[in-house]
VOVEXVO-251547 format. One record per residue: residue in one letter; x negated, y, z of N, C-alpha, C, O in turn. Coordinates in steps of 0.1 Angstrom, whole numbers, plus 5000, padded with zeros to 4 digits. Each point is the difference from the previous one (the first is absolute). Example, Ala and Ser with C-alpha at 12.3 -4.5 7.8 and 13.67 -1.06 7.14 Angstrom:
BEGIN
a486849435078500950125000499150125000499050005007/s501450114986499150115000500850115008499550115001/
***
This chain:
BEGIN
x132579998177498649954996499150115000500350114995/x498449875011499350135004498949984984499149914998/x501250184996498850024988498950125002499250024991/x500950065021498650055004499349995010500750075008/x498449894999499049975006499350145006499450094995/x500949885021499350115006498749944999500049874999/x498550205001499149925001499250075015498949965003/x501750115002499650035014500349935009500949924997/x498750095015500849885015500750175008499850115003/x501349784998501150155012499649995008499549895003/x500550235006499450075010501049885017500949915000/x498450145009500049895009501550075006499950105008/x501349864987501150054998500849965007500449885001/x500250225005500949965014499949945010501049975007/x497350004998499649915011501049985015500349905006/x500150264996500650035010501450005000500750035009/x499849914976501550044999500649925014500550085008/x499549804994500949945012499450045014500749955009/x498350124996499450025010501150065010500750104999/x499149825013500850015009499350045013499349925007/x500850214996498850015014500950015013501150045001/x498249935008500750065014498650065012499049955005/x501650164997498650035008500949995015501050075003/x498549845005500549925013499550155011498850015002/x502150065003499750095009499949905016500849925004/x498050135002500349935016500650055010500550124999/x499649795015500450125010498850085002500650104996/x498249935007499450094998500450124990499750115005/x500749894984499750124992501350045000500649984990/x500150085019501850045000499450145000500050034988/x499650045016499750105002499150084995499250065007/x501049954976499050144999499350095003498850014997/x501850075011499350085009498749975009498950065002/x501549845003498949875013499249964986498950064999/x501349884994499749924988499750094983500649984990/x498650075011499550064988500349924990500950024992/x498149865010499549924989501449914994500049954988/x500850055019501349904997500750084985500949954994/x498650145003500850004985498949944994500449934990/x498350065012499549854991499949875002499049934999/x502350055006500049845004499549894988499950014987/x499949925018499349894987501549954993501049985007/x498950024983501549894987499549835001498949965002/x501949984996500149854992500149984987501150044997/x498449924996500450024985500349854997499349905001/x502150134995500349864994500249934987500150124999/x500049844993500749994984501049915004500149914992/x500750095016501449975002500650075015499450075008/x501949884992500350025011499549925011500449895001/x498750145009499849945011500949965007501150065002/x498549785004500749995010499950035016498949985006/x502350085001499350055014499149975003499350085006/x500449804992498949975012498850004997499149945006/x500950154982498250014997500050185002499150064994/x501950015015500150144997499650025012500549925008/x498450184998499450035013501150115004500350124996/x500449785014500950095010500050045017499149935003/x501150105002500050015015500549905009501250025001/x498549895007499949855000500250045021499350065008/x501949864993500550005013500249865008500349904993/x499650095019500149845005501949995005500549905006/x500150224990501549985001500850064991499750104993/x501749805006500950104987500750085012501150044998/x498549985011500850155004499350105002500550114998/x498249885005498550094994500250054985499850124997/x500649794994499950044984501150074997500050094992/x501449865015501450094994499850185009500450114996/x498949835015500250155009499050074987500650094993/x498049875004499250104994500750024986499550104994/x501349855000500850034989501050104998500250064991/x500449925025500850125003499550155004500850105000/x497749925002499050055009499850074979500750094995/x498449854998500350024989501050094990499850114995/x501049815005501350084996500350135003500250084992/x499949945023500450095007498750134996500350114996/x498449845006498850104994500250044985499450104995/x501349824998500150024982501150114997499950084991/x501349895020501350144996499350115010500850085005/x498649924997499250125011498850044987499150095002/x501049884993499050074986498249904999499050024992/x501249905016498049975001500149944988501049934997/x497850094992499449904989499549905004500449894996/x499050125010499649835003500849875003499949884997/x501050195011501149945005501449954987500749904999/x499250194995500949984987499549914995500649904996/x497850135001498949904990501149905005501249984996/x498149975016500149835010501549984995500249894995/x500750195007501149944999500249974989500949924998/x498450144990500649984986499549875001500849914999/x498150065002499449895000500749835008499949884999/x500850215009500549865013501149974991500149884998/x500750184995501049984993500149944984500849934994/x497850125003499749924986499349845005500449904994/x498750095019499949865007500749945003500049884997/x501050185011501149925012499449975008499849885003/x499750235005499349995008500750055014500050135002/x500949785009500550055006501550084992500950075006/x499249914984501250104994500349904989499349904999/x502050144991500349944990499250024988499650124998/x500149814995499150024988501250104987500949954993/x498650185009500850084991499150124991499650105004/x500449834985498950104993500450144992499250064992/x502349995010500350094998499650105012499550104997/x500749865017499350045013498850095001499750115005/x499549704983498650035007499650104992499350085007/x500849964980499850134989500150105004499150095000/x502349935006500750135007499250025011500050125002/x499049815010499650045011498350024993499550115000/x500149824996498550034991500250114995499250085003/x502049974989499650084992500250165007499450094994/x501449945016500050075015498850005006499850095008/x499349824990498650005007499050074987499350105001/x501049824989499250094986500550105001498950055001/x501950054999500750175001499250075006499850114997/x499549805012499150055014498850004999499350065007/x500349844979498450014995499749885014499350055009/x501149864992498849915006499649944992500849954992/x498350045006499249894990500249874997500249964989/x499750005019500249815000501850004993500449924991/x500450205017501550014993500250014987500549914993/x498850285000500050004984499649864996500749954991/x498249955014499549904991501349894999500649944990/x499750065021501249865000501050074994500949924996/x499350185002501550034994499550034986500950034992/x497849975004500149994983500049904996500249994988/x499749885021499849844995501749994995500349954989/x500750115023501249964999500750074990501049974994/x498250165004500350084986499649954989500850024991/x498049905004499949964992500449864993499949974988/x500749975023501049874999501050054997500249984988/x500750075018501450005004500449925010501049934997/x498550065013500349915013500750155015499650085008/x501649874987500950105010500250134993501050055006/x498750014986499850124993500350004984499849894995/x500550185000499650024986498649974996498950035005/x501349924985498349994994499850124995500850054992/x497949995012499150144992499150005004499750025012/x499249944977498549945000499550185000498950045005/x501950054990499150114999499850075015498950065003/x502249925005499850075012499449875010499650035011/x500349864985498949905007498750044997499050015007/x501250034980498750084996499150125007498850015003/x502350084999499450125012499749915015499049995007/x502049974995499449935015498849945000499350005010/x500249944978498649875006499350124997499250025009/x500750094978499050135001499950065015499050065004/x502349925005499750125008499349875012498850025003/x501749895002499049945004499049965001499349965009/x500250044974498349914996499450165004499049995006/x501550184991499450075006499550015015498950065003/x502149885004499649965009499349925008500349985012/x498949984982499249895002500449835001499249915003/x502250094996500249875000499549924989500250054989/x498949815013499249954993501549904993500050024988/x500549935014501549954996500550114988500149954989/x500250155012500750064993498350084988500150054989/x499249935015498850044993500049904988500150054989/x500049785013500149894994501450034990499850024988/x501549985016500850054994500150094993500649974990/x499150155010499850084992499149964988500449984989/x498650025016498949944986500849924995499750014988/x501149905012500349894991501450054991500649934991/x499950225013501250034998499550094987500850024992/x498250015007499050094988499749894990499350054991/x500849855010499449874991501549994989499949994988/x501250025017501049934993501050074986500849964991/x498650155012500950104990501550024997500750024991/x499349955028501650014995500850145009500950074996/x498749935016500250155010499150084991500750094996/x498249925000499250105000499450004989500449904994/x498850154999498949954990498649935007499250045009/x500849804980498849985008498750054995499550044989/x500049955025498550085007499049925004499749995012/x499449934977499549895009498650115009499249945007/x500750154992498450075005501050045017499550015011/x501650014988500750045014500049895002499249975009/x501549934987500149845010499149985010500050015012/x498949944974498749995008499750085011499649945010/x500450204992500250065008500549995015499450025011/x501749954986500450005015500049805005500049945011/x499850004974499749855011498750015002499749915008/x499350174988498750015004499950025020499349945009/x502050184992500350055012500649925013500050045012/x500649834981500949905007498549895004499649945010/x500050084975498749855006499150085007499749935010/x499750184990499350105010500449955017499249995009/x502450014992500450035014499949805004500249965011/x499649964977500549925002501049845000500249905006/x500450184980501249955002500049884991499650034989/x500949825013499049924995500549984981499349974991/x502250055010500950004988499150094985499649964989/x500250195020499550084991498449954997499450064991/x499949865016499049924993500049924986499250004991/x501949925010499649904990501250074987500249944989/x500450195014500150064988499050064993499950014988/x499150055024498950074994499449894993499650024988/x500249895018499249924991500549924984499349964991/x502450045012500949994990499250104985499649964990/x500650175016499750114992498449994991499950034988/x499149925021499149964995500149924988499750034989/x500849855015500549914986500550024991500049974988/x500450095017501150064988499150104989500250014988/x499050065017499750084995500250115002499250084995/x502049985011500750115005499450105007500750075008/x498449954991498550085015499750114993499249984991/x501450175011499450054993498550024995499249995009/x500350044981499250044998498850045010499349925006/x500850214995499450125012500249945012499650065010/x500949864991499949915020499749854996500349925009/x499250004979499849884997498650015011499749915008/x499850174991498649975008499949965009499749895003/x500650245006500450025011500649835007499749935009/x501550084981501049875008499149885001500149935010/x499150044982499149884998499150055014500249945011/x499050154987498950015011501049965017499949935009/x500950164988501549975015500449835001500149945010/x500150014978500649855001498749955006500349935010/x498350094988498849945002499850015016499449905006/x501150205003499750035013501349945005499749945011/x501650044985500949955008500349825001500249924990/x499950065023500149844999501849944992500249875000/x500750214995500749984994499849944986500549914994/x498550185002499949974984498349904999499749944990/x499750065022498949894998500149914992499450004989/x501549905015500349924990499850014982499649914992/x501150245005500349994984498550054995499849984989/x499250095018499350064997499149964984500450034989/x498549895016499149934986501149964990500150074989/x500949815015500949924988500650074992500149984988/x500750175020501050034992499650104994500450034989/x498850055017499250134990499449914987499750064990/x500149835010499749954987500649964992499750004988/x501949935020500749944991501350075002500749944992/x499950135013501450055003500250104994500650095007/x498949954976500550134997501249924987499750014988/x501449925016500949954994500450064991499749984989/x501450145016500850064985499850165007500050045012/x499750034974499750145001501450054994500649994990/x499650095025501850074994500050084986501050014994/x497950045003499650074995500349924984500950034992/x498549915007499949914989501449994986499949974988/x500850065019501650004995499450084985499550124999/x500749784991499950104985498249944998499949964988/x499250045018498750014999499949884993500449895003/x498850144986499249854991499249935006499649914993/x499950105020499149935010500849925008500950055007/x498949814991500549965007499949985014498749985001/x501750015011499950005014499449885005499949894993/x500050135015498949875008501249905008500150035011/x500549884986500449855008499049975011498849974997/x501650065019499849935006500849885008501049995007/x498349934988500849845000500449975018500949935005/x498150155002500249955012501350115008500849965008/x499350154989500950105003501249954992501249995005/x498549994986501549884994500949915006501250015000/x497949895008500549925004500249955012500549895003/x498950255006500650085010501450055002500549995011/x500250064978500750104995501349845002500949985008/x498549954983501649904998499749925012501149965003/x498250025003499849925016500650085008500649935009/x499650214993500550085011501550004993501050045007/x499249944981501750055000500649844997501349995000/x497949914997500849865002499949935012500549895002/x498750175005499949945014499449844999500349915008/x498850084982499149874998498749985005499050084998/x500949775011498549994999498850004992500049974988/x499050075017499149974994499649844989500149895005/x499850134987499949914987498649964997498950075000/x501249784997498349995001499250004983500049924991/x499650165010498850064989499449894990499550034989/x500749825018499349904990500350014988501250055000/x498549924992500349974984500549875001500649994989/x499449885017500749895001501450044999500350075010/x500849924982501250015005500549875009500550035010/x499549854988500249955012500050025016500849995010/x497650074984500050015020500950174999500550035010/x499650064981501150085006501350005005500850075007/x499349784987501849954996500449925018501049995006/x497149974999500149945014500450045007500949975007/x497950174992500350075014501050115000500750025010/x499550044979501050095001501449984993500550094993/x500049825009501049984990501050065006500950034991/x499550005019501250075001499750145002501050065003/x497450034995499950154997500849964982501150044997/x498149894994500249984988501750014994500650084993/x499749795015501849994997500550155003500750034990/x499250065017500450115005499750074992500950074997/x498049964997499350094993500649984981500250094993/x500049815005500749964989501950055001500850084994/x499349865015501750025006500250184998501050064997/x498049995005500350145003499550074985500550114997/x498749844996499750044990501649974987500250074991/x500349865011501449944992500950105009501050034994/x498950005014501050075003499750154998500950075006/x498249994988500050124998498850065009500250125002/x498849845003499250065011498850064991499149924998/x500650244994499149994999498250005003499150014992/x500749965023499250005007499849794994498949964996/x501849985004499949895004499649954980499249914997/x501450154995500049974988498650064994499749964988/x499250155019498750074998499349895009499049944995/x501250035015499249955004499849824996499049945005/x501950004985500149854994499050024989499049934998/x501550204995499450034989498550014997499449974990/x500150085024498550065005499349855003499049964994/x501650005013499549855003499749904986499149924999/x502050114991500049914993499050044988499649934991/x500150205012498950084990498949925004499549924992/x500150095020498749975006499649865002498949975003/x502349954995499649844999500649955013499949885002/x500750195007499749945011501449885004500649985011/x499649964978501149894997499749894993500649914997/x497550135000499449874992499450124991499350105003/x501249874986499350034987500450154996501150004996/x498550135004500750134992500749984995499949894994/x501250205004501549974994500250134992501250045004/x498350054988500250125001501550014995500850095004/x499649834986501450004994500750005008500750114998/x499949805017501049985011499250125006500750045009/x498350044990499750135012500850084992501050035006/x498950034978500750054995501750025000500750115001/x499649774999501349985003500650085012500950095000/x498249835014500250095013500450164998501050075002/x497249974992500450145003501150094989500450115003/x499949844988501250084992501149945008501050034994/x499349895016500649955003500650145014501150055005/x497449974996500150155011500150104999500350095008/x499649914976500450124996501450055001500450105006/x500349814987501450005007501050065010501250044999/x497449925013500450005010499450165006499950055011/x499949994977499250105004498250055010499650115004/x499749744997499450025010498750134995500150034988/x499250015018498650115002499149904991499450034990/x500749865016498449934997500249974983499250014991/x502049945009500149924985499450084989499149954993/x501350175003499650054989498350014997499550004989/x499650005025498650035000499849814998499349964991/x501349975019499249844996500049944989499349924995/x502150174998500449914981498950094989499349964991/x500850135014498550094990499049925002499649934991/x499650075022498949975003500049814996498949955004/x501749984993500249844995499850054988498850014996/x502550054994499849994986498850094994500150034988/x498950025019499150084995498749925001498950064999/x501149805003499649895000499349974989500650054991/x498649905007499349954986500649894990499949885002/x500650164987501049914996501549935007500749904996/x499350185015501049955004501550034986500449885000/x500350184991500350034991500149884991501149954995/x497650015004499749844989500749895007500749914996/x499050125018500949855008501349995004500649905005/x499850244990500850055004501149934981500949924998/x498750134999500849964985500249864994500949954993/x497850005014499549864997501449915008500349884996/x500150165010500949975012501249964996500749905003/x499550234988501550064997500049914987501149944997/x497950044995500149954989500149825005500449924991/x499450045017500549885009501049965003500449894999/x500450235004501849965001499550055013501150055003/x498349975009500150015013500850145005499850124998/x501249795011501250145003499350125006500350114997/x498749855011499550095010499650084991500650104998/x498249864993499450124994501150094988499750114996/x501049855000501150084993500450045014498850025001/x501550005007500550085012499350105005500450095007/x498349894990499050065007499850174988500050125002/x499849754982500050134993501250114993499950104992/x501149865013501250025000500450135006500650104996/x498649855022500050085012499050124997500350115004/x498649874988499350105001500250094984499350084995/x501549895003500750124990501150065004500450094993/x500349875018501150035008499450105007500650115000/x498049885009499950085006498950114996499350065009/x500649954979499250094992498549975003499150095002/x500649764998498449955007499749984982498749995000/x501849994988499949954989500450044991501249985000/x498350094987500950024991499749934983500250054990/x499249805011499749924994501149924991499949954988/x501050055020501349934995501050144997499750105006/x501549904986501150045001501250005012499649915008/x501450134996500750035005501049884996500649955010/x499650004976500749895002499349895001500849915000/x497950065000499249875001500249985013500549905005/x499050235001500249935016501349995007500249935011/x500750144983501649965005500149854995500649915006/x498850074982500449864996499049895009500449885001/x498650165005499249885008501450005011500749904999/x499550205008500450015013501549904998500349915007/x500250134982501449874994499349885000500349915007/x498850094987499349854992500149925021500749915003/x498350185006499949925011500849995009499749945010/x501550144989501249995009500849894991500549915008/x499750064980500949904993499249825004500749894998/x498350125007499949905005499549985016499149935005/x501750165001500150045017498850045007499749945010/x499750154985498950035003500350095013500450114996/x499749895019500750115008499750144999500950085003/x497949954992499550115006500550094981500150124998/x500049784992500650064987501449965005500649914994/x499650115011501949985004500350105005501150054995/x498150055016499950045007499650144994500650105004/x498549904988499450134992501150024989500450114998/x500049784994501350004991501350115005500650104996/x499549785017501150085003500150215003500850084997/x498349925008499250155002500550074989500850095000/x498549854988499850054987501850084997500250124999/x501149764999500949974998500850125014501150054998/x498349975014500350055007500150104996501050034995/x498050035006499650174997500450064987500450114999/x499449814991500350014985498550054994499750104993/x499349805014498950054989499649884992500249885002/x499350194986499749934987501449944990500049944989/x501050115020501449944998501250065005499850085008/x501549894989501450085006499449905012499349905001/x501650225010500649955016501049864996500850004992/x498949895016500849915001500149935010499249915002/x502050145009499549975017500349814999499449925007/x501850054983500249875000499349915000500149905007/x498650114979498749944996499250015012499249915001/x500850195008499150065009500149875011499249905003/x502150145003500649875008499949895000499949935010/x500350014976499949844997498349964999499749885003/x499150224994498749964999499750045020499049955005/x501450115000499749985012500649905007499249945006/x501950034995500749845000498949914997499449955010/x500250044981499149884998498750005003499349904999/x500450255007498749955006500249975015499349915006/x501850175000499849945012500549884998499549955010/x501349954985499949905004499049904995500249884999/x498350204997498849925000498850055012498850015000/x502450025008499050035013499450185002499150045008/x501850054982499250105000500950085011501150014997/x498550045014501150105007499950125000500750075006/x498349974985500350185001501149984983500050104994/x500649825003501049994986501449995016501050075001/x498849865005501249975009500250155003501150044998/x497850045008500250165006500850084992501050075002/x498149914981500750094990501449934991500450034989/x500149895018501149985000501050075007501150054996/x498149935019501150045012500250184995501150055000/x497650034996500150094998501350064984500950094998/x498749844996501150014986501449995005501050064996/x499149835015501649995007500350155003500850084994/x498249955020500350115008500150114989501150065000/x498149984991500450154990500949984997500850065006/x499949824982500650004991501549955003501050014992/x498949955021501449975004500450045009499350065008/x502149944992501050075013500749875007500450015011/x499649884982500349885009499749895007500649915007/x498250114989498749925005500249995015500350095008/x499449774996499449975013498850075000499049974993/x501250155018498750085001499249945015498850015003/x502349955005499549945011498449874995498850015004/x501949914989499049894995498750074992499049935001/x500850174993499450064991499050095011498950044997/x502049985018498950085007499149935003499050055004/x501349794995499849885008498849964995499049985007/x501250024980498849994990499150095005499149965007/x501150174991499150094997499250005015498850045000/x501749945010499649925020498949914994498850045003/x501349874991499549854999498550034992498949965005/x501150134984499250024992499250125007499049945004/x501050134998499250125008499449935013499050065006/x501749795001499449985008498549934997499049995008/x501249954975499049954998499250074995499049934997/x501050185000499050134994500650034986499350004990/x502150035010500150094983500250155010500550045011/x498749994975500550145001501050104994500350125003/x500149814989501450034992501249945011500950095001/x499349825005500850015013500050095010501050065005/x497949954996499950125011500450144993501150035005/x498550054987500650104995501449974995500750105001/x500149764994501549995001500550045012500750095001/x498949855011500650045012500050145006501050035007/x498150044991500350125000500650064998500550115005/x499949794979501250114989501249925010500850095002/x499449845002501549935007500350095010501150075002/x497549945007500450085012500650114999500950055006/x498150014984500250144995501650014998500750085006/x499849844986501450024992501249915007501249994996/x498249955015500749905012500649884985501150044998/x498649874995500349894992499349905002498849974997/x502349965013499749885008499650015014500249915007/x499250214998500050005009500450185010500250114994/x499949885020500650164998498950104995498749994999/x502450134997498150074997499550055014500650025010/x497850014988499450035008498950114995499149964993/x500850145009498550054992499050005007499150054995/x500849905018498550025004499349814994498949974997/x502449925004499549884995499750054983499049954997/x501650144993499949984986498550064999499549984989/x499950085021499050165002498849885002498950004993/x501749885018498849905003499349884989499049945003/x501750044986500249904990500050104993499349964990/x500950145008499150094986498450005005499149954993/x500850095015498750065006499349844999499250024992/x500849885011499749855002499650024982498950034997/x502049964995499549984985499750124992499850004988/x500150105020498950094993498650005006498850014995/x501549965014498049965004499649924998499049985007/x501449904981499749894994499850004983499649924992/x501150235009499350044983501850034993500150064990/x500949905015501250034997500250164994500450075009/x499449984982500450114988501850015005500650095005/x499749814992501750035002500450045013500750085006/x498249804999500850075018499550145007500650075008/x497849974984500050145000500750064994499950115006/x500849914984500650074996501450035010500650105002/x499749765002501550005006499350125012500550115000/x498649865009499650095010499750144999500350085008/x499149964981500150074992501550125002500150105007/x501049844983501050064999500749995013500850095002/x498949795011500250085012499850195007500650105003/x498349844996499050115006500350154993499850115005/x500849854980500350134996501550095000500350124999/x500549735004501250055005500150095007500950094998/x498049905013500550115014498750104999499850085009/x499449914982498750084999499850125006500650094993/x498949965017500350175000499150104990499149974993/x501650175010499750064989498250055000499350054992/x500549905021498450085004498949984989500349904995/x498850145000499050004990499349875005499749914992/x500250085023499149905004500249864994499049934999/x502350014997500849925000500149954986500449894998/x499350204993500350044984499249894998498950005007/x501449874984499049904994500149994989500949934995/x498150144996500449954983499949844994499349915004/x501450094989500449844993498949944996499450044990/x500049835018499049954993499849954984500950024992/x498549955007500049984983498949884998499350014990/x500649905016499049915002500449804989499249905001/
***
């Protein structure tokens, strides 16, 4: 159970962890020498593995044209050419004309990187930074995208900058980021736009170039768009802020942006009629509910926000409350600034007690929650353990659910994993599924006999609906192969997935990756945040 409250928003964290590039060499550029410009071949940037046929290859009207130039290939790659190694590493990570072997394709990229081609160092830090064919080592993926983004690759310029954001290779640098994606959207590159413009929202800009960047967004047709609206309304959460008695500015629209891009939901219609919401959008809704019970906290800020603002009929601030301690939980960014900025409400307090003295579960849940998470110090330590019994003893899910936590961890109380188990029992079978997750998860720690197969199954099912406590379990599975074989570049992908959703644990787990193999360089040295 989390009893302190970051009050800052994390940095735009790991953007690049799954990035998969391939820079597609042609028959034209075999030859360096003929060919200057071919060590800046252009990249593809993917956030998955591409499928061939979106990869720009060398395109023949015969398979005996394509096996001869493969042999033609080959034959130039053990004769020493980089380019030629590039292509082949590449034909081999495609199956392009050859067998798809990505131990291959590392070993011939990375023969081409030895050589300093450009487009090579970049693809061989993608595969270094995964572990696809290679050992994983984010720190020497790290030198490659520096020695490429020096080189002007606008790909590896984008990469880089986002590699300074995460604090986990390097100490982060948001005045270098900015930097070199300034240099990516300079040449072009469309990705490193709508980070820049990310960074704006965020607030992230330094100081001494805020000007500047504005007067630059003003001349480029990338940022036209944000210009008037967002310089007015997009200064959301100041990183800075963490500790500060000022509270930060909610922007409602960058919010709900945020849970639309990570639940993959339509647009939702703004009426205050709930009816006609329930018309038109009822299966964004059903989904959006579905994902909020299963642990999503994008989907449980964004119910909350809605239900703040009426747009279900009547303001609800009690069920918004609910939501966002609900996110807290879950660890989200936004929750701690939306539950301040509600309870700092005008009498909200009075309606708030008025509630409680009603018998209503929710508001004993709510003020329960907000002594739990140090939003309150009005009540005692046992008043509010006793609301949180009072509204789980008549099935309240989300006091079932917070109970069990309590009983989990052993706060306000001895550890009791049994009590823990039986109050999560009972909420999921009132429909709650992030109680199903932290079940599956109590199996997987605490047992050695457990169907772990079924338990991965869960944790499949729930991550697909937006928890993020599934997704950071699976990491831990992969990581430790339980239930499934291990893998570390899949545990690397599902950490990195629920740490850029506000996951503390799954940073941490990435974290004690990264320091496993840390090298000794100064450059590398990250002191312990304290946030």
């Amino acid at each position: 159970m989390v009893m302190s409250i970051r009050r800052g928003f994390p940095s735009l964290i790991i953007i690049c962890a799954s990035l998969l590039a391939i820079a597609a060499v042609s028959s034209q550029t075999k030859d360096p020498a003929k060919h200057p410009d071919s060590t800046k071949a252009r990249s593809l940037v993917f956030k998955d593995p591409p499928p061939t046929e979106e990869i720009v290859m060398p395109g023949y009207d015969r398979e005996a044209s394509q096996l001869w130039d493969a042999f033609n290939c080959i034959r130039r790659a053990n004769a020493g050419d980089a380019v030629a190694q590039h292509e082949l590493g590449l034909r081999y990570l495609l199956g392009k004309e050859l067998p798809i072997d990505t131990v291959k394709a590392a070993s011939w990229i990375q023969k081409a990187a030895l050589q300093k081609l450009v487009p090579a160092t970049y693809n061989y830090g993608v595969l270094l930074n995964n572990g696809w064919g290679i050992a994983w080592n984010p720190f020497e993926a790290y030198r490659q995208f520096h020695y490429a983004a020096l080189n002007d690759m606008k790909e590896a310029e984008y990469v880089f900058g986002l590699l300074l954001t995460d604090n986990l290779v390097v100490p982060r640098n948001y005045r270098e980021a900015y930097r070199w994606l300034e240099k990516a959207e300079s040449a072009g590159y469309e990705p490193a736009k709508e980070v820049i413009a990310e960074f704006h929202r965020r607030r992230l800009v330094p100081e001494d170039v805020d000007a500047h960047a504005d007067s630059t967004a003003q001349r480029k047709s990338g940022h036209a768009g944000h210009s008037a609206k967002h310089q007015a309304a997009t200064s959301s959460v100041d990183h800075r802020a963490a500790g500060d008695t000022t509270l930060p500015v909610v922007d409602n629209d960058l919010l709900e942006r945020d849970a639309r891009d990570q639940l993959k939901i339509t647009s939702t219609n703004t009426s205050r009629e709930s009816q006609e919401i329930e018309k038109r959008d009822s299966l964004s809704l059903q989904s959006l509910h579905a994902a909020a019970e299963a642990g999503s906290p994008e989907a449980l800020i964004l119910l909350g926000s809605w239900y703040e603002q009426g747009k279900f009929g009547t303001a609800d601030e009690m069920t918004a409350s609910v939501y966002y301690i609900r996110a807290l939980r879950q660890e989200s960014p936004w929750a701690p600034l939306l539950l301040e900025k509600l309870i700092m409400k005008e009498k909200y307090f009075e309606r708030l007690k008025s509630r409680v003295a009603a018998g209503d579960l929710a508001a004993e849940f709510v003020w329960a929650g907000l002594a739990a998470y140090n939003f309150d110090h009005q009540i005692t330590q046992e008043q509010a353990l006793q609301f949180f019994k009072d509204a789980a003893s008549q099935k309240y899910p989300p006091a079932l659910v917070e109970l069990g936590m309590c009983y989990y961890d052993g706060h306000w109380m001895e550890k009791d994993r049994a009590a823990a188990k039986r109050l999560f029992k009972e909420a999921a079978e009132r429909g709650n599924d992030e109680a199903n997750v932290r079940l599956a998860m109590l199996a997987i720690v605490d047992s050695n006999s457990v169907d772990k197969d079924s338990m991965v199954t869960t944790f499949q099912r729930a991550a697909s609906r937006g928890s993020v406590l599934a997704q950071a379990m699976l990491g831990y599975c992969y990581k430790n192969g339980v239930g499934v074989p291990a893998s570390e570049s899949q545990a690397l992908s599902y950490y990195r997935k629920a740490a850029a959703r506000g996951s503390r644990a799954a940073h941490n787990a990435l974290r004690t990756l990264y320091d496993e193999i840390r090298p000794k360089d100064p450059e590398f040295q990250i002191a312990d945040e304290n946030e």
